[in-house]
Biopython code that builds the backbone (N, CA, C, O; Angstrom):
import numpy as np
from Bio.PDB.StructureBuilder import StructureBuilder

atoms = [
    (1, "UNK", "N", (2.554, -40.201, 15.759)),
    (1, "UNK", "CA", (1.530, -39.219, 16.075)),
    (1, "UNK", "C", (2.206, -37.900, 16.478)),
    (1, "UNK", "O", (3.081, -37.741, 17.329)),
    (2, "UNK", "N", (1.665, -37.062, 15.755)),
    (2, "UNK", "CA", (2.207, -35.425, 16.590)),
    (2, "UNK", "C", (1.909, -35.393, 17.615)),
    (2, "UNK", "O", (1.019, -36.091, 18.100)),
    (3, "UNK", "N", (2.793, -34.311, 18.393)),
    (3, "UNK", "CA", (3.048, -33.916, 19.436)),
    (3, "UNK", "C", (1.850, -32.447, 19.677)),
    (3, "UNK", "O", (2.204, -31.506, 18.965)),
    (4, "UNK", "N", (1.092, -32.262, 20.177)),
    (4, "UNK", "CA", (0.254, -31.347, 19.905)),
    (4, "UNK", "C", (1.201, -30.037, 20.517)),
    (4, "UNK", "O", (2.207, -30.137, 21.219)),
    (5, "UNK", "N", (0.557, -28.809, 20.029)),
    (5, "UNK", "CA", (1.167, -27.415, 20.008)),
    (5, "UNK", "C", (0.462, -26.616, 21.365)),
    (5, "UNK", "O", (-0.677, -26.995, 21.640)),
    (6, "UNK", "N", (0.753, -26.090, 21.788)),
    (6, "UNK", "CA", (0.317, -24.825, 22.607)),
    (6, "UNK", "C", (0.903, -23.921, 23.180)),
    (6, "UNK", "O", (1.790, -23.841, 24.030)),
    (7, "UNK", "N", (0.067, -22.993, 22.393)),
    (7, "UNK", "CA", (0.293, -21.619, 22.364)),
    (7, "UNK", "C", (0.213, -20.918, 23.803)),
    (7, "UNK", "O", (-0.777, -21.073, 24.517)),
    (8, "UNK", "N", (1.202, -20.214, 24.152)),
    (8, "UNK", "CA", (1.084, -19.420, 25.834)),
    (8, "UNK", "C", (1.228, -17.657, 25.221)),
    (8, "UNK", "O", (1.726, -16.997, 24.309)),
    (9, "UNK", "N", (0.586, -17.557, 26.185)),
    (9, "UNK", "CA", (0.268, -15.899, 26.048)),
    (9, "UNK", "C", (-0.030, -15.290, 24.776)),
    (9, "UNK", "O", (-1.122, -15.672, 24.356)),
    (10, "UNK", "N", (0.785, -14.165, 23.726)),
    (10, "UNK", "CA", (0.176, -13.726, 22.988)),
    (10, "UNK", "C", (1.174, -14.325, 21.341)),
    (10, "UNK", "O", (1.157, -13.807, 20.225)),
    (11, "UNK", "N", (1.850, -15.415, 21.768)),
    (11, "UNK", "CA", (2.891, -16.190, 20.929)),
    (11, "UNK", "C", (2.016, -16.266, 19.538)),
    (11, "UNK", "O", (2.381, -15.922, 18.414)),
    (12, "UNK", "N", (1.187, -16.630, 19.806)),
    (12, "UNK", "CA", (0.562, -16.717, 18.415)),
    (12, "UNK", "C", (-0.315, -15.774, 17.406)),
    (12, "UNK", "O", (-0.636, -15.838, 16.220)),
    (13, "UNK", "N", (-0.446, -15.233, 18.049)),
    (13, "UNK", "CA", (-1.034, -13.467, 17.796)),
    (13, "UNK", "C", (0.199, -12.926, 16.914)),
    (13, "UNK", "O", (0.147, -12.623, 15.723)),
    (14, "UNK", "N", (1.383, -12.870, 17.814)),
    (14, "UNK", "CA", (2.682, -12.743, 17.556)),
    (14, "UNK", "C", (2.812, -13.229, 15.749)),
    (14, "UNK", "O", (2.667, -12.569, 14.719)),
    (15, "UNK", "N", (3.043, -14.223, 15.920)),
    (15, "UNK", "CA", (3.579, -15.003, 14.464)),
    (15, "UNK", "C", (2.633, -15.139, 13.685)),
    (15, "UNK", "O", (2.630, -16.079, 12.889)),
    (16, "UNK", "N", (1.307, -13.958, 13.753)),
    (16, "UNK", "CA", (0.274, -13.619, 12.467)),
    (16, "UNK", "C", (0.890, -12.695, 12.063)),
    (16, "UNK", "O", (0.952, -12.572, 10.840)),
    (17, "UNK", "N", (1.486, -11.832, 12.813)),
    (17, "UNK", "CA", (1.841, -10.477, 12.230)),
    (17, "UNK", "C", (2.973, -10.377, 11.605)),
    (17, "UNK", "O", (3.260, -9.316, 11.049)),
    (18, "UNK", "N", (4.135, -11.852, 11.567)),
    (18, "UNK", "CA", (4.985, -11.884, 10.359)),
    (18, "UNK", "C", (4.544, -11.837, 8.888)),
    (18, "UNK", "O", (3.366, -12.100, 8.648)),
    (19, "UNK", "N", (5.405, -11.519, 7.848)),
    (19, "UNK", "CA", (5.439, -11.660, 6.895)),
    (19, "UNK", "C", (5.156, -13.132, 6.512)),
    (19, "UNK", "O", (5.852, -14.025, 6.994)),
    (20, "UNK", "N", (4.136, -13.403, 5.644)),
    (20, "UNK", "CA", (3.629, -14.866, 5.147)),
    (20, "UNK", "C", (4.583, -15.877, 5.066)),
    (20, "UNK", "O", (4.363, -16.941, 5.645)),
    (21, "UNK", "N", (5.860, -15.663, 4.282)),
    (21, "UNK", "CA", (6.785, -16.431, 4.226)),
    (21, "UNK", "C", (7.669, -16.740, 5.257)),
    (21, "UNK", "O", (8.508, -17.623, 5.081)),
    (22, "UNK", "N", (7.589, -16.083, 6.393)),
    (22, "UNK", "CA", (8.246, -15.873, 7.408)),
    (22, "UNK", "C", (7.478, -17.110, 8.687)),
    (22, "UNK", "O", (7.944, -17.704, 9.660)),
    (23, "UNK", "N", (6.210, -17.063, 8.082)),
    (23, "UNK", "CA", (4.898, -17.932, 8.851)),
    (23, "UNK", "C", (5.322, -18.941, 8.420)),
    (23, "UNK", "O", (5.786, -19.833, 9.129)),
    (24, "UNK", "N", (5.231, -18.983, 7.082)),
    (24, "UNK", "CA", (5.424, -20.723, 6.271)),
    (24, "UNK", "C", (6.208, -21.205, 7.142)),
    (24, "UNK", "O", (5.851, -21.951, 8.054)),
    (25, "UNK", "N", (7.815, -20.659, 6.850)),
    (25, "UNK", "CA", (8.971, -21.357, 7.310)),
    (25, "UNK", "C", (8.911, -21.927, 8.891)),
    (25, "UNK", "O", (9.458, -22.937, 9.334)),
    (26, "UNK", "N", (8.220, -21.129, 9.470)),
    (26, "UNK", "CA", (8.798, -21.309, 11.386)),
    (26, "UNK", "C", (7.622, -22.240, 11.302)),
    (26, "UNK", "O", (7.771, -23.154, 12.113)),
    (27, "UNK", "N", (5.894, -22.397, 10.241)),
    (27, "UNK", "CA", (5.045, -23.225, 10.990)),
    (27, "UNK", "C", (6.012, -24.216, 10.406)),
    (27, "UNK", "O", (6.801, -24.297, 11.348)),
    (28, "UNK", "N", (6.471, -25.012, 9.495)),
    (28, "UNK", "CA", (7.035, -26.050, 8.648)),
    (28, "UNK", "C", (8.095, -26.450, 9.958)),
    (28, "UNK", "O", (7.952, -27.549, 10.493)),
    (29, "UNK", "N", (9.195, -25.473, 10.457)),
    (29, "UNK", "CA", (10.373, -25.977, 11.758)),
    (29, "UNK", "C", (8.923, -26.202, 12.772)),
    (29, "UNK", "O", (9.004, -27.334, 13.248)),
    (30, "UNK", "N", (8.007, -25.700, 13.113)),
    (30, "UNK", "CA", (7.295, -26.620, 14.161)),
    (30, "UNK", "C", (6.621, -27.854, 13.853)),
    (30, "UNK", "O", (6.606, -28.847, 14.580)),
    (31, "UNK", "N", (6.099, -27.740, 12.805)),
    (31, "UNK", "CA", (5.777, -29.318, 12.087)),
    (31, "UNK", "C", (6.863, -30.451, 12.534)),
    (31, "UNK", "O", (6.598, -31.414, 13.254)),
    (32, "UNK", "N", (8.000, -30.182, 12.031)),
    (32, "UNK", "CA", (8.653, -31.144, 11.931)),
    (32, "UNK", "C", (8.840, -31.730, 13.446)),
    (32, "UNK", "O", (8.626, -32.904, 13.747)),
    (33, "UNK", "N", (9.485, -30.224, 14.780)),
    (33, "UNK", "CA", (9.385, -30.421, 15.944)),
    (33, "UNK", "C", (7.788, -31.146, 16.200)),
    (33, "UNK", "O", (7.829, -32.308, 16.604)),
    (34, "UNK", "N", (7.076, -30.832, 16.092)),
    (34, "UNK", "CA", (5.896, -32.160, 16.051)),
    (34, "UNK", "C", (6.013, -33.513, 16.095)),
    (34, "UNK", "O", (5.378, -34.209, 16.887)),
    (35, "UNK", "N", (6.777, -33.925, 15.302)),
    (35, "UNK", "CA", (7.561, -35.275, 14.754)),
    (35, "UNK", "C", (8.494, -35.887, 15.102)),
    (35, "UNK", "O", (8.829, -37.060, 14.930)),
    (36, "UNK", "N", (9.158, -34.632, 15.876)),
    (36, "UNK", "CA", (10.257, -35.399, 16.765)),
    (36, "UNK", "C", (11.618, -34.523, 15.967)),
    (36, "UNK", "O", (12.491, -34.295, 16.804)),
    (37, "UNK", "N", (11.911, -34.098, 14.844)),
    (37, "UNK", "CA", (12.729, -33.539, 14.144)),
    (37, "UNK", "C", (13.195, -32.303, 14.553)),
    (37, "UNK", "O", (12.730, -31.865, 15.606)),
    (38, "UNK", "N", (14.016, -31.641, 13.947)),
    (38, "UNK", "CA", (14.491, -30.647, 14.289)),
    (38, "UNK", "C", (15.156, -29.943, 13.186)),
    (38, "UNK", "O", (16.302, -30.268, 12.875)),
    (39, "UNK", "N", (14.286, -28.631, 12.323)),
    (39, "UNK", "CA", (15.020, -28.262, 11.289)),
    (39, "UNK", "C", (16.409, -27.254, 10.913)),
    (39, "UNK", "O", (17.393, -26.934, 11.580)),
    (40, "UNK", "N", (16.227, -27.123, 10.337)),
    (40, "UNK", "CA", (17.967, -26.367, 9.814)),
    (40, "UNK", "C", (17.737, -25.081, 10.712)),
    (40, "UNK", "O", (18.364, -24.863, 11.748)),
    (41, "UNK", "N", (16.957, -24.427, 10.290)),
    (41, "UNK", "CA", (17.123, -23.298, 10.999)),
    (41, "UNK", "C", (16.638, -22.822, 12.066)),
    (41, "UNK", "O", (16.277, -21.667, 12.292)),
    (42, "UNK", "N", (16.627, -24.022, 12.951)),
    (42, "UNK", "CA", (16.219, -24.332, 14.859)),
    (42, "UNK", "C", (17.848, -24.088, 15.404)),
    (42, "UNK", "O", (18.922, -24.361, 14.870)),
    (43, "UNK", "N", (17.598, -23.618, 16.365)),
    (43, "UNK", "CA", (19.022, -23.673, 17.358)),
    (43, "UNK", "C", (18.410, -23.683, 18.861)),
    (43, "UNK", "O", (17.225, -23.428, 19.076)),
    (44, "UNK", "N", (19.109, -23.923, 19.622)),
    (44, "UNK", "CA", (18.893, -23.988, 21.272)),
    (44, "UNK", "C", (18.780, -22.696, 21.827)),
    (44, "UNK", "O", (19.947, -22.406, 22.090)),
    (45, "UNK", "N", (18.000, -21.662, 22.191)),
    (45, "UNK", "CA", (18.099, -20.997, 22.921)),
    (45, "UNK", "C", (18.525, -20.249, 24.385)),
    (45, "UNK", "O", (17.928, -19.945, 25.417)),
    (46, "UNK", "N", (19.853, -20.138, 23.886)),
    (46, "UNK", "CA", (20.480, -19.784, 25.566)),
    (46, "UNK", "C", (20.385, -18.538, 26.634)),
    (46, "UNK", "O", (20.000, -17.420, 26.293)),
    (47, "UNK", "N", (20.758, -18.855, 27.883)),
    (47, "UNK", "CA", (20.088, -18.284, 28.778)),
    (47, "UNK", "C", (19.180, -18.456, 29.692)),
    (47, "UNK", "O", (18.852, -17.837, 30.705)),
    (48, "UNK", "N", (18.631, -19.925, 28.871)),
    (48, "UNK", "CA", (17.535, -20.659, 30.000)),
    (48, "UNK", "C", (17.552, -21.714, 30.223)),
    (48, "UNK", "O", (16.796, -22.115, 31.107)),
    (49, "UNK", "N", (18.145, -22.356, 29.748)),
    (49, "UNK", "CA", (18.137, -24.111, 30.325)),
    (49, "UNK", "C", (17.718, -24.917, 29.126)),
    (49, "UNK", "O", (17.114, -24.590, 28.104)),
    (50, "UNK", "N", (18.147, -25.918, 29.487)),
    (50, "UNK", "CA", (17.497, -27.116, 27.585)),
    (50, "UNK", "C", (16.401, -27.624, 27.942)),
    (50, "UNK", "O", (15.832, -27.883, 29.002)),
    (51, "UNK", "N", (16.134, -27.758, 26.426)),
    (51, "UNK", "CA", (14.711, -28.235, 26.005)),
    (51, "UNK", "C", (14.110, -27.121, 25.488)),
    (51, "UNK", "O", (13.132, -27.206, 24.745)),
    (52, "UNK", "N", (14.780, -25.720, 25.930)),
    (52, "UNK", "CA", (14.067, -24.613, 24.650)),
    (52, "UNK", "C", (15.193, -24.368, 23.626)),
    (52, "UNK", "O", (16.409, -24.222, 23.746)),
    (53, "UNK", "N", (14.464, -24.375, 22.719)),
    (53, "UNK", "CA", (14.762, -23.860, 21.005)),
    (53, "UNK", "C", (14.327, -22.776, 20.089)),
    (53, "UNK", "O", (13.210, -22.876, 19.581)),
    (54, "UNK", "N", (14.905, -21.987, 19.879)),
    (54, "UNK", "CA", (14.408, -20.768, 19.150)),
    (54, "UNK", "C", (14.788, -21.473, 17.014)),
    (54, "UNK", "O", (15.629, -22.122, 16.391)),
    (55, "UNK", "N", (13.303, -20.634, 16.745)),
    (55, "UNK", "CA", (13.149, -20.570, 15.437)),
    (55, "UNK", "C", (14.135, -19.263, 14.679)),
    (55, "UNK", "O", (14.061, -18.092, 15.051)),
    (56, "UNK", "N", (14.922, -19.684, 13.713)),
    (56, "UNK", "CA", (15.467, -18.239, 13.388)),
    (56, "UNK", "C", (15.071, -17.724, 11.865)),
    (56, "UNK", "O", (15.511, -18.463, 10.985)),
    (57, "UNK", "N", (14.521, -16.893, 11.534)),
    (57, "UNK", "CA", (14.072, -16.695, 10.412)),
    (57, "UNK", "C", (14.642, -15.474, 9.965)),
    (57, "UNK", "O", (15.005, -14.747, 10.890)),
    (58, "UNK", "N", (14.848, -14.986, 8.695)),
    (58, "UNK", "CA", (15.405, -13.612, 7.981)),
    (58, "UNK", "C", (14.544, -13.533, 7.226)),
    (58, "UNK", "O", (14.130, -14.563, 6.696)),
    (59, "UNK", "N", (13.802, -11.880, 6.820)),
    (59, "UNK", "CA", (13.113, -11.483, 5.669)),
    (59, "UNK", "C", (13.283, -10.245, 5.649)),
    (59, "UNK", "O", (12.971, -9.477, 6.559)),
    (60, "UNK", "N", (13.991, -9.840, 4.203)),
    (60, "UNK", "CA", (13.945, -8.627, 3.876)),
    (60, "UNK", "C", (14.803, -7.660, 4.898)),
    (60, "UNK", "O", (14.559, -6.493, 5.203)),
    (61, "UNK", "N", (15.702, -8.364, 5.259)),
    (61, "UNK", "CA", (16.997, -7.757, 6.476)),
    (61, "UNK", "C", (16.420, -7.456, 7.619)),
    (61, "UNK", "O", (17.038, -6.565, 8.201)),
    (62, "UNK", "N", (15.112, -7.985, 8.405)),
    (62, "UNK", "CA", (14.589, -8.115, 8.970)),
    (62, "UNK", "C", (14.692, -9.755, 9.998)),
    (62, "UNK", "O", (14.162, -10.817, 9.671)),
    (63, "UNK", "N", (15.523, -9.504, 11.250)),
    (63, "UNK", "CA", (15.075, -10.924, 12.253)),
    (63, "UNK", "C", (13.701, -11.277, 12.908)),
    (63, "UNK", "O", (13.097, -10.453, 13.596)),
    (64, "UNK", "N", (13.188, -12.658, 12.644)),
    (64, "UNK", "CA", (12.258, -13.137, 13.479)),
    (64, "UNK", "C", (12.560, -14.207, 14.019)),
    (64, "UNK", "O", (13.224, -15.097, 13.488)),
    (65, "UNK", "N", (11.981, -14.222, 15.408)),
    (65, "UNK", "CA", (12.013, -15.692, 16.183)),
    (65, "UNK", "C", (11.025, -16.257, 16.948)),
    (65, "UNK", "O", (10.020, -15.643, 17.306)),
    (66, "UNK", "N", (11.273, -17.426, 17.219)),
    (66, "UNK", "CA", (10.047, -18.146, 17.844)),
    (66, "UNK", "C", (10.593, -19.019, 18.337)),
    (66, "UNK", "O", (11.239, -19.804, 17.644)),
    (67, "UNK", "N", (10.456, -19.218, 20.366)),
    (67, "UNK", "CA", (10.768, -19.921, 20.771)),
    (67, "UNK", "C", (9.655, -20.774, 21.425)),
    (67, "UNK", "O", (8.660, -20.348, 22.012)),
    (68, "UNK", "N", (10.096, -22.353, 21.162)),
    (68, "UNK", "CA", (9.716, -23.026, 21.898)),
    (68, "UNK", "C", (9.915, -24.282, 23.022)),
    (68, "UNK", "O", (11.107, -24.527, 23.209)),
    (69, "UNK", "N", (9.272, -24.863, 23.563)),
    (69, "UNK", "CA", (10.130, -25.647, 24.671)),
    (69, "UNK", "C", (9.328, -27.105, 24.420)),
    (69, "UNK", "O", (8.127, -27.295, 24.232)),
    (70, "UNK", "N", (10.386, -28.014, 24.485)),
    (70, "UNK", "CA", (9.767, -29.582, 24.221)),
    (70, "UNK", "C", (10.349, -30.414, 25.243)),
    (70, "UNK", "O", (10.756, -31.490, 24.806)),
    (71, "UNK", "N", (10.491, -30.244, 26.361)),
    (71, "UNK", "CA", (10.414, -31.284, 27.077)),
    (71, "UNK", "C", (9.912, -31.143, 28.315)),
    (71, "UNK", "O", (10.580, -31.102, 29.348)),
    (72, "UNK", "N", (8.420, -31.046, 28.201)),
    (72, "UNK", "CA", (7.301, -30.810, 28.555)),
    (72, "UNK", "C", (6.194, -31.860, 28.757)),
    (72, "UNK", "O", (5.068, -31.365, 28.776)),
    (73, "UNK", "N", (6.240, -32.943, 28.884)),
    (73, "UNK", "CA", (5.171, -33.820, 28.116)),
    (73, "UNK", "C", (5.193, -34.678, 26.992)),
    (73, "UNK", "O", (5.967, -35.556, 26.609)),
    (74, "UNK", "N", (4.286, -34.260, 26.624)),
    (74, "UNK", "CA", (4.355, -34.562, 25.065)),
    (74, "UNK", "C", (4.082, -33.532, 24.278)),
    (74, "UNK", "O", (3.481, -33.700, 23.217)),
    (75, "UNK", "N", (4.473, -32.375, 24.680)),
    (75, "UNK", "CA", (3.419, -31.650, 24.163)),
    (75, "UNK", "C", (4.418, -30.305, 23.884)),
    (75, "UNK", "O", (5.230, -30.159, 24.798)),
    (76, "UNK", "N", (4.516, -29.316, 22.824)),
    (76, "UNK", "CA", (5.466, -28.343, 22.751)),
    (76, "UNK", "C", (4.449, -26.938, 22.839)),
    (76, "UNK", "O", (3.284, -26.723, 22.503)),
    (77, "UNK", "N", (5.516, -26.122, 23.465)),
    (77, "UNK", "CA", (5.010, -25.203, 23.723)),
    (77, "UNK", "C", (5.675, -24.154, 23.410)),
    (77, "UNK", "O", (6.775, -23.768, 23.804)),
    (78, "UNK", "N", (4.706, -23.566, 22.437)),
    (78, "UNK", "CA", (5.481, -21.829, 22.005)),
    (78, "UNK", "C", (5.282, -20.811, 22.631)),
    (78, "UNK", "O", (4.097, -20.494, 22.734)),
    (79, "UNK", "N", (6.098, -20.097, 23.149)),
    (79, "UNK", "CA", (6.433, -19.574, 24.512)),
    (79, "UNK", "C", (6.769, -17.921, 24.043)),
    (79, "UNK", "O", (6.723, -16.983, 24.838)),
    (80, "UNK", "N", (7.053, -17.816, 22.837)),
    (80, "UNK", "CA", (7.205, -16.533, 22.248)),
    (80, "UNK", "C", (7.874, -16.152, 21.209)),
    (80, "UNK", "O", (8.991, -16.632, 21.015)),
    (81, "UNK", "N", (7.297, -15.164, 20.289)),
    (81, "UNK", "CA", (7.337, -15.130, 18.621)),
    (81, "UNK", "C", (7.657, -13.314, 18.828)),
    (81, "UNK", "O", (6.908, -12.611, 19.506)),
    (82, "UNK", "N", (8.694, -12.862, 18.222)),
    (82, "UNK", "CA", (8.785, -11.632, 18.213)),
    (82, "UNK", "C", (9.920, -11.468, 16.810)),
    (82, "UNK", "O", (10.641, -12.327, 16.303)),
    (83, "UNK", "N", (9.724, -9.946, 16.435)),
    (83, "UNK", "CA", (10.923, -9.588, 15.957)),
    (83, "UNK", "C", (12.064, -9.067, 16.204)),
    (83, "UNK", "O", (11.895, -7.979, 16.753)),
    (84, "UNK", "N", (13.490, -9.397, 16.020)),
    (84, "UNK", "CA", (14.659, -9.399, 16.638)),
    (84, "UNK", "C", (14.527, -7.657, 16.130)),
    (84, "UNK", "O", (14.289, -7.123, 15.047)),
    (85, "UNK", "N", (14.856, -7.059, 17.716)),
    (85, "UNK", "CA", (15.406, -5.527, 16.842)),
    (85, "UNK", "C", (16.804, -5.120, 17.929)),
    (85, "UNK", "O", (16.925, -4.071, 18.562)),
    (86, "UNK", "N", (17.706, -6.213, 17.908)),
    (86, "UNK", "CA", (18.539, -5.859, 19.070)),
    (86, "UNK", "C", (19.489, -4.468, 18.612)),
    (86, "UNK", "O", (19.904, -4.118, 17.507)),
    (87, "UNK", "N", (19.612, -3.935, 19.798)),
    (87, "UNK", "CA", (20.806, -2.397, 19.413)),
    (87, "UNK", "C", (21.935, -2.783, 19.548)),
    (87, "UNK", "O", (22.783, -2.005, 19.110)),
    (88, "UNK", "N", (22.467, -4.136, 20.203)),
    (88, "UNK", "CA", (23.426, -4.605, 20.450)),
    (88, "UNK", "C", (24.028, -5.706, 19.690)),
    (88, "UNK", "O", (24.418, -6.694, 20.312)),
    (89, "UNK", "N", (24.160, -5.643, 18.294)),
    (89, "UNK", "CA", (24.292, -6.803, 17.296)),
    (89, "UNK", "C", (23.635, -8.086, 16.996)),
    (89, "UNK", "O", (22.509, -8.067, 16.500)),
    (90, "UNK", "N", (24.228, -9.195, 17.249)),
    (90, "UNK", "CA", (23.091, -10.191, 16.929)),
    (90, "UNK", "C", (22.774, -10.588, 18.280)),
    (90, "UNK", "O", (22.136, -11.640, 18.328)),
    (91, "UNK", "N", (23.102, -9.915, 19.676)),
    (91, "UNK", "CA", (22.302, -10.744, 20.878)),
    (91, "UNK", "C", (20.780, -10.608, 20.590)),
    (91, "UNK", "O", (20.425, -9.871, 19.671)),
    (92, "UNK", "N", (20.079, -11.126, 21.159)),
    (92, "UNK", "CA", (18.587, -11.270, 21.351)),
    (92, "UNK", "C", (18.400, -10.256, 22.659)),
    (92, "UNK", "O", (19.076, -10.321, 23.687)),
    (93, "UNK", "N", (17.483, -9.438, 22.429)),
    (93, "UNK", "CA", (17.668, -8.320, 23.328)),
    (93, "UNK", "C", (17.271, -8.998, 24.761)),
    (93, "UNK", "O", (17.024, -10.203, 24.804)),
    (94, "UNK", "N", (17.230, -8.362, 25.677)),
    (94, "UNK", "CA", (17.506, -9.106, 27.064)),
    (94, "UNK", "C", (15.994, -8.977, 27.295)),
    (94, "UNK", "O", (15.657, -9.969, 27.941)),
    (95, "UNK", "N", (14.739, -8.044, 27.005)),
    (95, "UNK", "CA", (13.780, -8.272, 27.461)),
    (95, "UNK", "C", (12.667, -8.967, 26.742)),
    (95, "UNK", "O", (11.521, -8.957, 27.192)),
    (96, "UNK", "N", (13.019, -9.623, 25.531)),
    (96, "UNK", "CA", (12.764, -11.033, 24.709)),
    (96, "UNK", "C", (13.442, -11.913, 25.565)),
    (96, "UNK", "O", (12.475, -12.500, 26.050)),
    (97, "UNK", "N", (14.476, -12.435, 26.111)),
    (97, "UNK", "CA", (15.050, -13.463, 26.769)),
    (97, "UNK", "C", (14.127, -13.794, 28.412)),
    (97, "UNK", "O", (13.896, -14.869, 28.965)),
    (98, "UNK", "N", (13.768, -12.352, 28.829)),
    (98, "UNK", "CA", (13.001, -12.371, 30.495)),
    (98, "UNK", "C", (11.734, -12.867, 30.061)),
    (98, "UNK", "O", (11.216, -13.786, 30.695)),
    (99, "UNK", "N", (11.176, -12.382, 29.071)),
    (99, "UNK", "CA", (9.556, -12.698, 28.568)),
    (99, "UNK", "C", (9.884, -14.241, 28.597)),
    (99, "UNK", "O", (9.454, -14.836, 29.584)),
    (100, "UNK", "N", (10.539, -14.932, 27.720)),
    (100, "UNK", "CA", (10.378, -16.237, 27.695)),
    (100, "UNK", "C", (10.825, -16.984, 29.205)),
    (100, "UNK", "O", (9.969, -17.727, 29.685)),
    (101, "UNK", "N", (12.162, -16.815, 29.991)),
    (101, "UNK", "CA", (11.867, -16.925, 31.383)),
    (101, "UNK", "C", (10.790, -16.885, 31.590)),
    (101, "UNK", "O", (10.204, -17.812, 31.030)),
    (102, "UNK", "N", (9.982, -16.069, 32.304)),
    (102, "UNK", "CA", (8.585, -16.026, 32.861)),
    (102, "UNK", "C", (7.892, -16.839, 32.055)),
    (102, "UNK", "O", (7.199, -17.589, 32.743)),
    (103, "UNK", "N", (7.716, -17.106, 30.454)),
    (103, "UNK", "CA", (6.554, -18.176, 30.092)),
    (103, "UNK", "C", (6.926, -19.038, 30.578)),
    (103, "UNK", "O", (5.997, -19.791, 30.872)),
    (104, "UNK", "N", (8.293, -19.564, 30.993)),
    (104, "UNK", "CA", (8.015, -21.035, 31.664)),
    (104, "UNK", "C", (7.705, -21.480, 32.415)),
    (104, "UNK", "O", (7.257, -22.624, 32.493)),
    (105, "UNK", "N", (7.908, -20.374, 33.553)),
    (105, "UNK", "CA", (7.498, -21.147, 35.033)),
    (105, "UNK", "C", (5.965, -21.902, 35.111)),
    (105, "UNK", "O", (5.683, -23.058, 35.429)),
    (106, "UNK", "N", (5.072, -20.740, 34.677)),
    (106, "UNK", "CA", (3.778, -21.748, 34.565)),
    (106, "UNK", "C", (3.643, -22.815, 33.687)),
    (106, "UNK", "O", (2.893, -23.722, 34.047)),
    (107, "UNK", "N", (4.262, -22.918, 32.500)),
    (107, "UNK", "CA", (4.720, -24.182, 31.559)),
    (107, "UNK", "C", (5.293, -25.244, 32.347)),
    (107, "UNK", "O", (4.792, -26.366, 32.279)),
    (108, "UNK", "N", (6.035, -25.075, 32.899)),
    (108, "UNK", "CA", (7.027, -26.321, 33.285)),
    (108, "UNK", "C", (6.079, -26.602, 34.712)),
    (108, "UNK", "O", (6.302, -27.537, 35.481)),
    (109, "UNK", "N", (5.139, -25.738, 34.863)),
    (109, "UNK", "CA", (4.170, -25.920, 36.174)),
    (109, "UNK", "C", (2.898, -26.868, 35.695)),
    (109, "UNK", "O", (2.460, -27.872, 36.256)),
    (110, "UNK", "N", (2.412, -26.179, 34.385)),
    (110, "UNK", "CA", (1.440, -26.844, 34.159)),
    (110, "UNK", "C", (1.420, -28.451, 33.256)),
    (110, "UNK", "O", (0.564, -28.935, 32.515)),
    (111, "UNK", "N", (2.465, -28.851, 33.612)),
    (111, "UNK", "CA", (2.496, -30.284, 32.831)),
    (111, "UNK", "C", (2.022, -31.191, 33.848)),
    (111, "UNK", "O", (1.450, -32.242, 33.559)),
    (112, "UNK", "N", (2.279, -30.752, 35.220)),
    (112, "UNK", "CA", (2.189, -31.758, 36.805)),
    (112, "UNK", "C", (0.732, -32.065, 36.573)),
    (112, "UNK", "O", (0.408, -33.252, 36.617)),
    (113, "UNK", "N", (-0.501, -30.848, 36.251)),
    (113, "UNK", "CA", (-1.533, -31.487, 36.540)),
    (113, "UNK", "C", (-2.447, -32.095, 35.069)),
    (113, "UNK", "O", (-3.633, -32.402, 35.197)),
    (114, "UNK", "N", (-1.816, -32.201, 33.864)),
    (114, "UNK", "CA", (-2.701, -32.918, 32.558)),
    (114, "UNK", "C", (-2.822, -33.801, 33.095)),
    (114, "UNK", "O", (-3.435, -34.746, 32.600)),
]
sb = StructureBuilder()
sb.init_structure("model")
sb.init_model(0)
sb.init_chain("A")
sb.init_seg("    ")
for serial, (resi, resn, name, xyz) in enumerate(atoms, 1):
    if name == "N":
        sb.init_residue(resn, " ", resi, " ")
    sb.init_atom(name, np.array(xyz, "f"), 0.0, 1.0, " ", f" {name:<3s}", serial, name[0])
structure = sb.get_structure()
């Protein structure tokens, strides 16, 4: 049985406004995270602790990502979908990294009372 999805703050709003193919790919890496899997182009997201994973996607020399956190429940949670525009090479800019900090605290808060 899947793992059901939920969306925090404007994460999913977020990953309408990619490019279609850009949607396919990251919903298909959450599918699978659904399942328990973990696809090719998932990596661990550092800076915050495990159990979050960022989606990494390329289109058109363009970065997108989408992170989410699974060890939560049962339940995964996408925590934030943006496009990479770092000035500083391939880091992930630092105020994409604080945004997802802050989605967790109430995440990792709100599993105590389901």
């Amino acid at each position: 049985m899947p793992r059901e999805v939920v969306w925090i703050g404007d994460s999913k709003k977020q990953l309408k406004a990619f490019p279609k193919e850009t949607q396919r790919s990251m919903g298909g890496a959450l599918m699978l995270a659904q399942f328990g899997g973990t696809a090719d182009n998932v990596k661990p997201f550092k800076g915050v602790g495990s159990g979050v994973f960022e989606i990494v996607e390329s289109h058109h020399k363009n970065a997108y990502r989408m992170v989410y956190g699974v060890q939560i429940g049962e339940k995964i949670y996408v925590l934030h979908a943006f496009q990479k525009k770092s000035k500083t090479g391939i880091k992930t800019p630092k105020s994409d990294v604080d945004l997802v900090k802050q989605q967790q605290f109430p995440v990792s808060f709100a599993h105590l009372t389901d």
